[in-house]
ROVOKOL-45460 format. One record per atom (N, C-alpha, C): chain; atom name; y, x, z. Coordinates in pm, 1 decimal. Atoms other than C-alpha are relative to their C-alpha. Layout:
+---+----+----------+----------+----------+
: c :  a :       yy :       xx :       zz :
+---+----+----------+----------+----------+
: A : CA :        Y :        X :        Z :
...
+---+----+----------+----------+----------+
! end
This chain:
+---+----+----------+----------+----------+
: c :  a :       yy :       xx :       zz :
+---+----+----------+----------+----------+
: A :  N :    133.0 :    -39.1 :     42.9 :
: A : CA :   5885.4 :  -1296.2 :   4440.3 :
: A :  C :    -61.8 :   -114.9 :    -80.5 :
: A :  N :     85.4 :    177.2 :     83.1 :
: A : CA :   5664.2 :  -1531.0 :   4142.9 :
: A :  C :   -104.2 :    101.0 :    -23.6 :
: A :  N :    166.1 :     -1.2 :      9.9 :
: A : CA :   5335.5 :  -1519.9 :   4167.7 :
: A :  C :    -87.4 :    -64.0 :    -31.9 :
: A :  N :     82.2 :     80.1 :     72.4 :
: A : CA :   5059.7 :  -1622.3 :   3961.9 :
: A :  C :   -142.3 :     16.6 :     13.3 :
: A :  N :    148.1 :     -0.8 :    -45.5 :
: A : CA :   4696.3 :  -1694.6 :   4009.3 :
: A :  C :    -61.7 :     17.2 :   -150.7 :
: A :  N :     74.0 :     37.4 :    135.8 :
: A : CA :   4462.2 :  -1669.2 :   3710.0 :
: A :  C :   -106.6 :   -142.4 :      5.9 :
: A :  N :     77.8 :    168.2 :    -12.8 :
: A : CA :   4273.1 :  -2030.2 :   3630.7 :
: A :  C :   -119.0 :     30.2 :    -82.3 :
: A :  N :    104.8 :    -24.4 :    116.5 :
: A : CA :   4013.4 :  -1823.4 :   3401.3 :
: A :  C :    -24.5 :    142.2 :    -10.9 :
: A :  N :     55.4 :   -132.4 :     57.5 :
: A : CA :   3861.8 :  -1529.6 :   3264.1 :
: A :  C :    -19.5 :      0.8 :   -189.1 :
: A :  N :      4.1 :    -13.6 :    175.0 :
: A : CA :   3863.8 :  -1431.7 :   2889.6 :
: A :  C :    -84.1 :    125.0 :     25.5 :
: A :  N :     65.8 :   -133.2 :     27.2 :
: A : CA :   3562.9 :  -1254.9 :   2783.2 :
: A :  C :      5.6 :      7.5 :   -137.1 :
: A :  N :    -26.1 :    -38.2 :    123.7 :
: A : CA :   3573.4 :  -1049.1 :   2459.8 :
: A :  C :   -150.9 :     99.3 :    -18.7 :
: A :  N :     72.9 :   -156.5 :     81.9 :
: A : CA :   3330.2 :   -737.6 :   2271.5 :
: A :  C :    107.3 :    133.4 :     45.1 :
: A :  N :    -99.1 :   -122.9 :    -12.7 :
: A : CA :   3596.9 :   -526.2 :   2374.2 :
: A :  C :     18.4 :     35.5 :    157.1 :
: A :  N :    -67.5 :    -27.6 :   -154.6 :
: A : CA :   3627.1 :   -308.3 :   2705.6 :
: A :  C :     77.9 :     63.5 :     29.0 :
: A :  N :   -119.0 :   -120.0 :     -9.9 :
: A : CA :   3922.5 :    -71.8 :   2633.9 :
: A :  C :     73.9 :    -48.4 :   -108.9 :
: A :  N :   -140.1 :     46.1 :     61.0 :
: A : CA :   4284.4 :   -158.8 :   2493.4 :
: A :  C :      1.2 :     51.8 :   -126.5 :
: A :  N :     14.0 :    -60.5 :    146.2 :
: A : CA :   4201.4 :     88.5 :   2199.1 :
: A :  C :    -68.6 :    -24.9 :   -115.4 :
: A :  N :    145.7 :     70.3 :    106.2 :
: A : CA :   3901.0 :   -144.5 :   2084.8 :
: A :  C :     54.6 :   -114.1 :    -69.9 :
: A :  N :    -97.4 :    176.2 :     40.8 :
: A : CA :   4135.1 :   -487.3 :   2049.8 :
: A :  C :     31.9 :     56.5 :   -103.1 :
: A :  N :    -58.4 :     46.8 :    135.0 :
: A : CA :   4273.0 :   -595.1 :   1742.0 :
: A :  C :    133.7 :    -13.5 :     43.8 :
: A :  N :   -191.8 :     -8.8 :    -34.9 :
: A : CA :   4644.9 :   -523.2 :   1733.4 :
: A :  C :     76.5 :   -159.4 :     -1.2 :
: A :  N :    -48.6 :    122.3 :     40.8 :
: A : CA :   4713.6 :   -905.0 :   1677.2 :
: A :  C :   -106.8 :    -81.4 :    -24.0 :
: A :  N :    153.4 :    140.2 :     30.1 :
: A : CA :   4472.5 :  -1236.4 :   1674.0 :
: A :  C :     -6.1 :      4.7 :   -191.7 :
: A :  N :     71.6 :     53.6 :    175.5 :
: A : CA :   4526.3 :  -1268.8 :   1257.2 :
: A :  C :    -70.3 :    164.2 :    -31.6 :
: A :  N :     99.9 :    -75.8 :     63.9 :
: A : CA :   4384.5 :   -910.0 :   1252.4 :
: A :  C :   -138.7 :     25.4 :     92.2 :
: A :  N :     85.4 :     40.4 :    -57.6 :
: A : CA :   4096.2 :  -1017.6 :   1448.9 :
: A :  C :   -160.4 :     38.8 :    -69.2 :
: A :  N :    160.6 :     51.9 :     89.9 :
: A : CA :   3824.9 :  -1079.3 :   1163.1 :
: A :  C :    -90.9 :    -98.0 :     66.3 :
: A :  N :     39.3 :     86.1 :    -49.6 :
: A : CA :   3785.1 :  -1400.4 :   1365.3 :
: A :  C :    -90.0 :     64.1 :     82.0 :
: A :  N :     46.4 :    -51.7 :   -108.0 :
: A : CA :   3646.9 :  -1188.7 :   1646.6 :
: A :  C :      8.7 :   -140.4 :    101.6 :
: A :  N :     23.6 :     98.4 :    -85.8 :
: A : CA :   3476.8 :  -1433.3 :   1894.7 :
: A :  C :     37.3 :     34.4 :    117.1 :
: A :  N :    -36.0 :    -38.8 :   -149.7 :
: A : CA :   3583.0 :  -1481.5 :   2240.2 :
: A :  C :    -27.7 :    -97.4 :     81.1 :
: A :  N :     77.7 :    106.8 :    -58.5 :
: A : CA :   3452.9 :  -1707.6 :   2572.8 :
: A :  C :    110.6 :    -11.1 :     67.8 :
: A :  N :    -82.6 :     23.1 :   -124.2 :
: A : CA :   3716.3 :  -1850.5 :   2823.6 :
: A :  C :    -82.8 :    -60.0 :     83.2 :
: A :  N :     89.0 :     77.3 :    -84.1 :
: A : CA :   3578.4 :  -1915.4 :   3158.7 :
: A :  C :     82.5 :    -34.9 :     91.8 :
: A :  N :   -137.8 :     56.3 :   -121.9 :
: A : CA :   3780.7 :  -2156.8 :   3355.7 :
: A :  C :    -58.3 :    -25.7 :    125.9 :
: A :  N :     42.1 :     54.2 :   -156.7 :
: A : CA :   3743.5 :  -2200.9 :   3713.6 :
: A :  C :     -5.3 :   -128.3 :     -5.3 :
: A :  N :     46.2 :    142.2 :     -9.9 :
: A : CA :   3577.8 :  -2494.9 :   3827.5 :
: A :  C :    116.1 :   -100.0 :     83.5 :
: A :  N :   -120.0 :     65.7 :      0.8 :
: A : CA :   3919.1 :  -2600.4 :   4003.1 :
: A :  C :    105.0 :    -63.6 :   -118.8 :
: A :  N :    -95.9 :     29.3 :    116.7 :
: A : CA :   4100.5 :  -2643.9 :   3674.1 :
: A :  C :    -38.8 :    -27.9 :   -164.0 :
: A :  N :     33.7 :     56.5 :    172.9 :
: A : CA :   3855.9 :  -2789.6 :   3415.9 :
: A :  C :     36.5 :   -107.2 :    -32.4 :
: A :  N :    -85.6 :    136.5 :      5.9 :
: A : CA :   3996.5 :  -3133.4 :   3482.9 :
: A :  C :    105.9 :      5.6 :   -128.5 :
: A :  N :   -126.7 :     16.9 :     73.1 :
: A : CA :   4285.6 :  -2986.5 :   3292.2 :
: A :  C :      2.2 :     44.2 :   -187.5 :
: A :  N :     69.1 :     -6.0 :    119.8 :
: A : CA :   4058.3 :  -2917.0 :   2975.4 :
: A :  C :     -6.0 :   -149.7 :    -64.5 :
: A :  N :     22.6 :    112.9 :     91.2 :
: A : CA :   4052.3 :  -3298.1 :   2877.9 :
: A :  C :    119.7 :     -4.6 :    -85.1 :
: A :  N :    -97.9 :     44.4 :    205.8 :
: A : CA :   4180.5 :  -3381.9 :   2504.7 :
: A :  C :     15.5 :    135.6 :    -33.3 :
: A :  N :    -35.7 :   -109.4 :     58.1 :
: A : CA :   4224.2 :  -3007.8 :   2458.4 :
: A :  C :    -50.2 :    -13.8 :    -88.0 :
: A :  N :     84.0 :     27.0 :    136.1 :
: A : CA :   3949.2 :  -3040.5 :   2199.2 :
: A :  C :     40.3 :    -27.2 :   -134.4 :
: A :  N :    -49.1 :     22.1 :    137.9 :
: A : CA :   4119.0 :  -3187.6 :   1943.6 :
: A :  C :     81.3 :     84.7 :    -57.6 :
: A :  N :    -94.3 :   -123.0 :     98.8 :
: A : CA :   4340.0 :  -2878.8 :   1838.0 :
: A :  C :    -73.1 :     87.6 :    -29.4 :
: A :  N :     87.5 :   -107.1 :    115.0 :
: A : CA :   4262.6 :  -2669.9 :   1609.8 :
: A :  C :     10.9 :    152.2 :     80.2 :
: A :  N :    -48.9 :    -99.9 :    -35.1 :
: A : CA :   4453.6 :  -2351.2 :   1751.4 :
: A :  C :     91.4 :    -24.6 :    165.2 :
: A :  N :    -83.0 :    -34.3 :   -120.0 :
: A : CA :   4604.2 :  -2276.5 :   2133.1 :
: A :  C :     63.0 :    133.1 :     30.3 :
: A :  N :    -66.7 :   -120.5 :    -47.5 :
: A : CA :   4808.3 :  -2023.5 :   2293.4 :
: A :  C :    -71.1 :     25.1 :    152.9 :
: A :  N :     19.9 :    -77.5 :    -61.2 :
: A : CA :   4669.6 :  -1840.4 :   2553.5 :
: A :  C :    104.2 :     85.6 :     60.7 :
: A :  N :   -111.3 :    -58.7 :   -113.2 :
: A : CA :   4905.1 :  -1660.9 :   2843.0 :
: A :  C :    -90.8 :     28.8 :     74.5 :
: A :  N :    121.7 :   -125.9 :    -84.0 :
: A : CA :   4730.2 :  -1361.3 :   3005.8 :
: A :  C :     90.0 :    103.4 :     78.1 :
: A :  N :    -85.8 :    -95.7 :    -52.8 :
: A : CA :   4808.3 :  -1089.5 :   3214.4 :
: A :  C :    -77.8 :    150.5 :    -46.6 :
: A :  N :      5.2 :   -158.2 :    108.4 :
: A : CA :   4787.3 :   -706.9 :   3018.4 :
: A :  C :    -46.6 :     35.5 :    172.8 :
: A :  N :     34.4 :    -62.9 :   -132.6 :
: A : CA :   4562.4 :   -652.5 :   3358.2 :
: A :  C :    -62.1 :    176.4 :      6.0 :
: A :  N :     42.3 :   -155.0 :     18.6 :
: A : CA :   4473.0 :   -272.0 :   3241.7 :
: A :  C :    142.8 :     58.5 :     21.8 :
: A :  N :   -106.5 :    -94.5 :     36.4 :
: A : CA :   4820.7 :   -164.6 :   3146.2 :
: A :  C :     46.6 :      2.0 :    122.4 :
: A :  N :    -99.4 :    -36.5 :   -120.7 :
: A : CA :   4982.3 :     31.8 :   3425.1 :
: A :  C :    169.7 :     50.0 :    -66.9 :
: A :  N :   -119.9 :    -60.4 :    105.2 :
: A : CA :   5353.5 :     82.8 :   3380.6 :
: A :  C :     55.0 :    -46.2 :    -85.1 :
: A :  N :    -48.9 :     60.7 :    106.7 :
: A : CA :   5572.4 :     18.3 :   3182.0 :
: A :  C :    124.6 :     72.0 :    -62.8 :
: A :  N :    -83.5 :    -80.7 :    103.6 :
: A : CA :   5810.2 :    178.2 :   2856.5 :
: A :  C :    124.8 :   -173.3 :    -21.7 :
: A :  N :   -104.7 :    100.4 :     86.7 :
: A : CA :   6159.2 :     42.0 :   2720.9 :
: A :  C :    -13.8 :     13.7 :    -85.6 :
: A :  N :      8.8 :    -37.5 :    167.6 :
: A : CA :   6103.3 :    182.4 :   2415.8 :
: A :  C :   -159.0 :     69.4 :      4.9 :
: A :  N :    134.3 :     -6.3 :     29.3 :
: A : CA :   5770.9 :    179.4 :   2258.2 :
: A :  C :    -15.7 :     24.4 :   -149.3 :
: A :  N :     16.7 :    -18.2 :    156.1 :
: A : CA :   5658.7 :    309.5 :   1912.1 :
: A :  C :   -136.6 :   -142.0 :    -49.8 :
: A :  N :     74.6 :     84.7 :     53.9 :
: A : CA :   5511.7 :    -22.1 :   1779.3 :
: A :  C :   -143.2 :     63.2 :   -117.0 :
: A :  N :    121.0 :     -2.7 :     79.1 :
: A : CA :   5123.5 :    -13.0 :   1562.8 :
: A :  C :     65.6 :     34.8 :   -122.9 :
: A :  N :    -33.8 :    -65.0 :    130.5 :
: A : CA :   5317.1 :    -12.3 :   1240.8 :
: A :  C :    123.8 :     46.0 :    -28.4 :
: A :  N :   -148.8 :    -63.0 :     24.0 :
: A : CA :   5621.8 :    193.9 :   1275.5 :
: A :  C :    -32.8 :    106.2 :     61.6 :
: A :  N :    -46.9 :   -156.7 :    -77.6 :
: A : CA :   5726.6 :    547.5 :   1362.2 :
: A :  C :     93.3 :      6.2 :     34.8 :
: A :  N :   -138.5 :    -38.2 :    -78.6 :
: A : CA :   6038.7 :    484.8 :   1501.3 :
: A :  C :    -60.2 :    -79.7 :    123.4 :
: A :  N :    -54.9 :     54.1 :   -149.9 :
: A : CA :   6093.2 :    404.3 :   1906.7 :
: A :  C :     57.5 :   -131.4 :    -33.9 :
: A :  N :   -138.8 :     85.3 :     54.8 :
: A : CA :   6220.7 :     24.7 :   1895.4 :
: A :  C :    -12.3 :    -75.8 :    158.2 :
: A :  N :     24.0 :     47.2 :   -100.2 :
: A : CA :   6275.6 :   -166.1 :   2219.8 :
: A :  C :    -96.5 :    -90.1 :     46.1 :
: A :  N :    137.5 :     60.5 :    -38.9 :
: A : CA :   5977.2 :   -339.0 :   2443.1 :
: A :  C :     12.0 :   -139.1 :    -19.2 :
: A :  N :    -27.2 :    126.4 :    -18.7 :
: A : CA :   6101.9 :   -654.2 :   2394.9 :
: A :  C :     50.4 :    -35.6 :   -149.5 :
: A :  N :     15.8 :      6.4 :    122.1 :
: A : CA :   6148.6 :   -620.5 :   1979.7 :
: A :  C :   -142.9 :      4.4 :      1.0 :
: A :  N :    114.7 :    -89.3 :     25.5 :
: A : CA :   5780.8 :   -501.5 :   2033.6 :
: A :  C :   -121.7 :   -133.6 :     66.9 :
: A :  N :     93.1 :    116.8 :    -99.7 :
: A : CA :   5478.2 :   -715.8 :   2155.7 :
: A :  C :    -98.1 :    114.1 :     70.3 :
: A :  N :    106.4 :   -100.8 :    -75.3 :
: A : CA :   5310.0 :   -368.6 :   2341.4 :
: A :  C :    -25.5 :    -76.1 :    113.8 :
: A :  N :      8.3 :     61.3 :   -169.1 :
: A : CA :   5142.0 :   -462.1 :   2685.2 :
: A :  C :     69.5 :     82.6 :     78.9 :
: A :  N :    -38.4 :   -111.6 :   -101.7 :
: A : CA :   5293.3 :   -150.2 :   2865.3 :
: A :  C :    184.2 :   -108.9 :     21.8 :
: A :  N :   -148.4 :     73.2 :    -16.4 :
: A : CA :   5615.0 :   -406.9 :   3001.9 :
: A :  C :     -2.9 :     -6.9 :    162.4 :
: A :  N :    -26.4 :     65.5 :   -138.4 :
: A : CA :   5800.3 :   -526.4 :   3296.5 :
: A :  C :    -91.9 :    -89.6 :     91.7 :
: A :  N :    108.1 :    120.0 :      4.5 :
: A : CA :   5611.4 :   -827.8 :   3327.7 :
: A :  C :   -126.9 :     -6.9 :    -47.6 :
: A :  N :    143.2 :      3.9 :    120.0 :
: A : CA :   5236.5 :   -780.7 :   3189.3 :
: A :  C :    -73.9 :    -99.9 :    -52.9 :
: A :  N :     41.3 :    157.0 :     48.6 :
: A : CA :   5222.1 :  -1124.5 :   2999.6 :
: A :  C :    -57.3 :     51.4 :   -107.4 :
: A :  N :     35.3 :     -8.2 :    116.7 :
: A : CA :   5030.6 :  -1127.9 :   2704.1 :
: A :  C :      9.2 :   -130.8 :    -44.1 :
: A :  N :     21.5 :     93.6 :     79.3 :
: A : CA :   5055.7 :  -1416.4 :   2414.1 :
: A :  C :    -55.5 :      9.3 :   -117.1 :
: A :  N :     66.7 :      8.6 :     87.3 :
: A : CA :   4842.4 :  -1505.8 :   2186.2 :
: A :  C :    -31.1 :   -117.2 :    -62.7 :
: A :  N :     20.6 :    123.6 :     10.8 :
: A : CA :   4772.2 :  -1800.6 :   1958.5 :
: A :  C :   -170.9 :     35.3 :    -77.1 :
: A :  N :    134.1 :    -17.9 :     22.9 :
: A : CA :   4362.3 :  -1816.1 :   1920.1 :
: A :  C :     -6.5 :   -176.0 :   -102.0 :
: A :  N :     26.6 :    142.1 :     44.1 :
: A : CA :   4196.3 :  -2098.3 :   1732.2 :
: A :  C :   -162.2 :    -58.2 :     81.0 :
: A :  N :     87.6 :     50.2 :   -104.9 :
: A : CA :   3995.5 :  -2309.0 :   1953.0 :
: A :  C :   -157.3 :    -59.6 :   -102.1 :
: A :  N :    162.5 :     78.6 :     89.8 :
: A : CA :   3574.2 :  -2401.8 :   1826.7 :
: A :  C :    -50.8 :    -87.3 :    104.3 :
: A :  N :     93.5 :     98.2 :    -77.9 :
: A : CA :   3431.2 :  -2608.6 :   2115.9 :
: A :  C :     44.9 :     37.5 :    166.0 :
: A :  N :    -19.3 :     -5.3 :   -147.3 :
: A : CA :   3483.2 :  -2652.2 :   2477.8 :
: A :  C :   -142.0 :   -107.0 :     48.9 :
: A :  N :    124.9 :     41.6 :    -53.6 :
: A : CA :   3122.6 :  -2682.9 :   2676.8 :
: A :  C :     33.7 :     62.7 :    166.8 :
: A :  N :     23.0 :     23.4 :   -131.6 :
: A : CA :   3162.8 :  -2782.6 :   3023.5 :
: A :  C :    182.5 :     75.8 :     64.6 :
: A :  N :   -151.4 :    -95.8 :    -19.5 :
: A : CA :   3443.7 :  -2469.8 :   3187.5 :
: A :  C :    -26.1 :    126.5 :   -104.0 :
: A :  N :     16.1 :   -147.0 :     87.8 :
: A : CA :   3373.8 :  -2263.9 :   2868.7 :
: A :  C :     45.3 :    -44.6 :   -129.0 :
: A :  N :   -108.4 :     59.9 :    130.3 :
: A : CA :   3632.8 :  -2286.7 :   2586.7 :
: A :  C :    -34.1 :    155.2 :    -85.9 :
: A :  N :     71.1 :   -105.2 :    115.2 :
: A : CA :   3479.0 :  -2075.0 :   2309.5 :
: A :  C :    104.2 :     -1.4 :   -129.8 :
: A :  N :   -137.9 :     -7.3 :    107.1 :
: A : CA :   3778.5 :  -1920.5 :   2027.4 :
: A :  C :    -53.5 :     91.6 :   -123.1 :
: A :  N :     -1.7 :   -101.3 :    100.9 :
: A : CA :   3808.5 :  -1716.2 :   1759.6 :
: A :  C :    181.4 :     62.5 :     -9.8 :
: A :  N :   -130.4 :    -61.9 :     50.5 :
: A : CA :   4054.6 :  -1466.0 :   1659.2 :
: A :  C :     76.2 :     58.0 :    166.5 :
: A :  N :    -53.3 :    -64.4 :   -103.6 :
: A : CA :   4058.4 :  -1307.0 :   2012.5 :
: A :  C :     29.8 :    147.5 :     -8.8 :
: A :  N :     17.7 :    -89.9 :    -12.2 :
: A : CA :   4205.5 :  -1001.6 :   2074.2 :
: A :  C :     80.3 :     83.6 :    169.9 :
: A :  N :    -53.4 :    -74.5 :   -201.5 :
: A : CA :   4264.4 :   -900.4 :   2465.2 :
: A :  C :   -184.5 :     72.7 :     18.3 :
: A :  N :     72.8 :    -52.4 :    -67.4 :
: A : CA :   4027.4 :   -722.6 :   2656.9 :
: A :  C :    -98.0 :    -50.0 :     96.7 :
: A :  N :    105.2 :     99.8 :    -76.3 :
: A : CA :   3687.3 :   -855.7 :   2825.4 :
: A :  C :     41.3 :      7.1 :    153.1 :
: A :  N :    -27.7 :     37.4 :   -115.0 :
: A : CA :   3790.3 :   -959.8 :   3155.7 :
: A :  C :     77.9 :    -28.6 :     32.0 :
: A :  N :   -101.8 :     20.6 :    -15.7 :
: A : CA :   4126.7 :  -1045.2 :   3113.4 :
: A :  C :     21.2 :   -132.3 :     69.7 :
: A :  N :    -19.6 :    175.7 :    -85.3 :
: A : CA :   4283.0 :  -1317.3 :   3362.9 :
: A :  C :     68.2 :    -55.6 :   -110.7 :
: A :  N :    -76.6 :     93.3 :     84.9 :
: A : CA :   4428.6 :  -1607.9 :   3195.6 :
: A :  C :     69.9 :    -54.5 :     86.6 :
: A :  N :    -95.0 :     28.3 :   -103.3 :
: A : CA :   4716.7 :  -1748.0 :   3347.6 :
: A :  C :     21.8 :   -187.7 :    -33.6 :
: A :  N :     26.4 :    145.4 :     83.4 :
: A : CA :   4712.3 :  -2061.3 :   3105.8 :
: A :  C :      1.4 :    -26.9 :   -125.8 :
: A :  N :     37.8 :     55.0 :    129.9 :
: A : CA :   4646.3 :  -2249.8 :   2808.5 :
: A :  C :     92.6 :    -76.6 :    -58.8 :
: A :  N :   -101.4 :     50.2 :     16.2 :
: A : CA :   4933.0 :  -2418.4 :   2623.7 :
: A :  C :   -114.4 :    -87.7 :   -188.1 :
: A :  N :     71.9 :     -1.5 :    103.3 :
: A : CA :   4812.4 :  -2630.1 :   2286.5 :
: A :  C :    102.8 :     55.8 :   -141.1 :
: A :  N :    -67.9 :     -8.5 :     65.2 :
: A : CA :   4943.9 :  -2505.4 :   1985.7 :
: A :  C :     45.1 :   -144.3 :   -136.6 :
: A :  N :     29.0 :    151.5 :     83.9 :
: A : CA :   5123.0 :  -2811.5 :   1765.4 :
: A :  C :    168.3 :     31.2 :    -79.1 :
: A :  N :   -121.1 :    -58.9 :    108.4 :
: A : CA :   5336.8 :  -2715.1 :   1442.7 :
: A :  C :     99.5 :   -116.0 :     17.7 :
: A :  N :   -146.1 :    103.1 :    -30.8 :
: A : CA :   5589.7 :  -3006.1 :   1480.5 :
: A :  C :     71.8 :     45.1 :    118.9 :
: A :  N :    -73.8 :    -98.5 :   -122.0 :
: A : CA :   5715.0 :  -2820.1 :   1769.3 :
: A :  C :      7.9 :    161.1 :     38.0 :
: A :  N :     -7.6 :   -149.9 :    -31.4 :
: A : CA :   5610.6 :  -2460.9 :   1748.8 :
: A :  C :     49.7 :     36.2 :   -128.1 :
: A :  N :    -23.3 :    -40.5 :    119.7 :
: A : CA :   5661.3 :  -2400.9 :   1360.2 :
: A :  C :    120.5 :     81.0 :    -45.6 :
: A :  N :   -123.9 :    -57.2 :     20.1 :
: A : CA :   5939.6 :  -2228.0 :   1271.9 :
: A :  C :     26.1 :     65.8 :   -201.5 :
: A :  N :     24.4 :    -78.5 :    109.5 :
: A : CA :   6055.7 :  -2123.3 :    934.7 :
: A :  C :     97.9 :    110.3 :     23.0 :
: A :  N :    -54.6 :   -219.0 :    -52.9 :
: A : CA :   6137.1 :  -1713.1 :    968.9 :
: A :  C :     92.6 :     -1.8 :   -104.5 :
: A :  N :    -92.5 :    -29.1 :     76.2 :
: A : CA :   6456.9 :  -1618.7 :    853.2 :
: A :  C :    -21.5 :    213.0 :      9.8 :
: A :  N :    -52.0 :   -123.4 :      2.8 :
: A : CA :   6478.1 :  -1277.9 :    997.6 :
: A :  C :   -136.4 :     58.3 :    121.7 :
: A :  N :     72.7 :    -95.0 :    -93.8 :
: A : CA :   6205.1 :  -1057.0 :   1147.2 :
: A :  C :     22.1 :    165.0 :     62.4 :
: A :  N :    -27.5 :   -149.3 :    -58.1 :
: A : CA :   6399.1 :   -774.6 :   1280.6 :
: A :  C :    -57.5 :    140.9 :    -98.2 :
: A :  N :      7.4 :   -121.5 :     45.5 :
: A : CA :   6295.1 :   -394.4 :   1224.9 :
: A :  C :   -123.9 :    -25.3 :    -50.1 :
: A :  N :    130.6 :     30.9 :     26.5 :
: A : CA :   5918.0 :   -546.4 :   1131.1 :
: A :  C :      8.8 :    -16.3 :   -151.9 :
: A :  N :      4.6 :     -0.5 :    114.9 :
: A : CA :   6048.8 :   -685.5 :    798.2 :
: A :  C :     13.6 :    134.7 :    -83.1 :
: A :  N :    -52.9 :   -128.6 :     52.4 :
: A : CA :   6236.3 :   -363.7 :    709.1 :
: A :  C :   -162.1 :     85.2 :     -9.2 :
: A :  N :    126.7 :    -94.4 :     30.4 :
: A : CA :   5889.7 :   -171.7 :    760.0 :
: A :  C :   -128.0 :    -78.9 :    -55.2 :
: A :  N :    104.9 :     89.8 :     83.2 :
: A : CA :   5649.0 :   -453.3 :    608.6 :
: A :  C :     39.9 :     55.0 :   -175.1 :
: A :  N :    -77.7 :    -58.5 :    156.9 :
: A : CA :   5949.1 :   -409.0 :    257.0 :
: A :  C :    -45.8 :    148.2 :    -48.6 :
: A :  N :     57.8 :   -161.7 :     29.7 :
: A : CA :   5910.5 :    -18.2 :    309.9 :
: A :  C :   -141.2 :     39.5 :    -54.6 :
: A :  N :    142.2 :    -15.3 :     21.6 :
: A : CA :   5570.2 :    -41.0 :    292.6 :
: A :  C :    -81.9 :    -70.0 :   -154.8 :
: A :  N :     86.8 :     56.2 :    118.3 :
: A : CA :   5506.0 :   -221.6 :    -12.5 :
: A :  C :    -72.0 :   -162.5 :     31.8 :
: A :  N :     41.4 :     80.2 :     -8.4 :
: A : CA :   5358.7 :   -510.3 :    191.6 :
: A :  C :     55.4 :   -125.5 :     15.1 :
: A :  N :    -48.2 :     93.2 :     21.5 :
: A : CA :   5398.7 :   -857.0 :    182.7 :
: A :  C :    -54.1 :   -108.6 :    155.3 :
+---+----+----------+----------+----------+
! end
């Protein structure tokens, strides 16, 4: 059995999964509040200085869970784990937000898109010399970005 506590609350504008923004860059820098428990603000020092963090949540609405899920911009079925849906095994959510100020246990973002009340499980910082990657191959996503005309 692994079991996880939440160390926070993420509040949003949004109270239903159908209101979120399919993805933080389609956000429109939608604001969002993290409220950390007063056990674990200690672990807020130096966060400040990054620009952008990742966020690790738990998809606490979605009941259930699909292997195959018709992703936001496709019409085909592709597996849950090609897919970033919340309906999974595990109900992790990731997200990389960009951080504006941390006052006191309240880490204030942009570019949220979860659901107001969501637990947070933790905060990771985001730091391109280690997360960056240059994309060779984005699976069935490129193929329907090409199809589409978009870039």
């Amino acid at each position: 059995m692994i079991e996880f506590s939440p160390i926070g609350i993420i509040h949003t504008p949004w109270k239903k999964g159908e209101d979120c923004p399919i993805q933080p860059s389609r956000s429109d820098e939608a604001k969002g509040m993290i409220e950390v428990f007063p056990e674990f603000v200690k672990g807020l020092k130096d966060l400040e200085g990054f620009s952008h963090i990742y966020l690790i949540f738990h998809f606490h609405k979605s009941e259930g869970f699909l292997l195959t899920v018709k992703p936001y911009l496709d019409t085909v079925k592709r597996g849950v784990f090609a897919c970033r849906a919340p309906r999974r095994p595990n109900q992790i959510g990731l997200s990389i937000v960009r951080l504006e100020k941390i006052e006191g246990n309240l880490v204030h973002i942009k570019d949220a898109d979860m659901i107001d009340g969501t637990p947070l499980l933790d905060i990771k910082p985001y730091i391109p010399e280690f997360d960056r990657r240059t994309v060779i191959k984005t699976g069935w996503f490129g193929q329907v970005r090409k199809s589409s005309g978009k870039k």
